[in-house]
Phi, psi and omega in degrees: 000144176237136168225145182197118156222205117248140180246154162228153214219139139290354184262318158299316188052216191312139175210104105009096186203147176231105197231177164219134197208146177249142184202152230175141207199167164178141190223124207208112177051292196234329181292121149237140137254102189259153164192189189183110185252129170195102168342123185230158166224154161213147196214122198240140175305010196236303191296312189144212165242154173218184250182120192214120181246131149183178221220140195234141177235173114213143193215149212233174158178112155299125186257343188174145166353275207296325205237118162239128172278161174192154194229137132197133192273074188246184180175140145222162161247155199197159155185136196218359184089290174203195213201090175303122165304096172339318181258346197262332220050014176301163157277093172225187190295154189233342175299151147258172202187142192237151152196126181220138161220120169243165132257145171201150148233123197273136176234121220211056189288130173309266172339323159207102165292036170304303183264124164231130216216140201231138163222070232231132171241147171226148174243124178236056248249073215233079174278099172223170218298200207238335172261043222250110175257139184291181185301334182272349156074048186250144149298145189242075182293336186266123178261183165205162182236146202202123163245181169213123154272111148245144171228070086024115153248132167229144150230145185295139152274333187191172155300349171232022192245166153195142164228121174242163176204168202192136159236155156213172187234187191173089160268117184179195182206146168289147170212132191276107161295004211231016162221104183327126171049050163289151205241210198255140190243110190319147207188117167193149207220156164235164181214000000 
């Protein structure tokens, strides 16, 4: 796949991008794999030029009728050397770096779906520039490292009744990009 355009933003303005990207899957008898490796160059009048590689995994296995393992794997690397900062209007470094990895296993019984389960961990690696503005065109100053554990159950009570309930946990830390050699601060949450 190819791509080439431009888009423009008010917060950015013109951004300019050319990427090529590959993609591939496969699925056999109990097994699936999808995936997608792929080059961007981009290029803004505020930001620069940047540089991008990334990659999507995901993989499936029925272990039996009721239980599915599931996997996925993604990461980018981004980079430009450096950047104006949204809020300082300083020069500072712009790369950025993605790393998300999950496992989970689904309990899904063929015979009687009353009950259904979830169990699922993530690893989360979310470094980003310092000038990065979110879809609200908001800054986003905080990379963060991250695990997670969560598990959710629902049951049918009836055909139109079901109680569901889901925990989860988050241990990890923050670091404020927007202050040079800031350092990483414990960060954690339950749900």
């Amino acid at each position: 796949r190819l791509e080439a355009g431009t888009t423009s933003s008010p917060g950015i303005g013109d951004l300019q991008r050319r990427a090529a990207s590959l993609v591939s899957g496969c699925h056999s008898g109990l097994f699936k794999w999808g995936g997608a490796l792929e080059y961007r160059t981009e290029n803004a009048v505020l930001t620069g030029k940047r540089d991008s590689w990334l990659a999507r995994n995901t993989v499936e296995y029925q272990a039996s009728p009721d239980w599915t393992m599931l996997g996925r794997m993604n990461f980018a690397i981004s980079g430009t050397g450096n950047a104006t900062s949204i809020a300082t209007s300083a020069i500072v470094p712009a790369d950025a770096d993605y790393t998300e990895g999950v496992a989970g296993l689904a309990y899904r019984p063929v015979k009687d779906g009353r009950f259904n389960a979830l169990l699922k961990y993530t690893y989360l690696y979310d470094r980003s520039s310092p000038g990065q503005l979110t879809s609200t065109l908001a800054l986003n100053p905080y990379s963060q490292r991250s695990q997670v554990i969560s598990a959710d159950g629902i049951y049918d009570l009836s055909a139109n009744f079901s109680v569901g309930a889901k925990f989860g946990y988050r241990e990890g830390d923050i670091q404020d990009n927007s202050v040079a050699g800031a350092a990483w601060t414990p960060s954690a949450a339950w749900l």
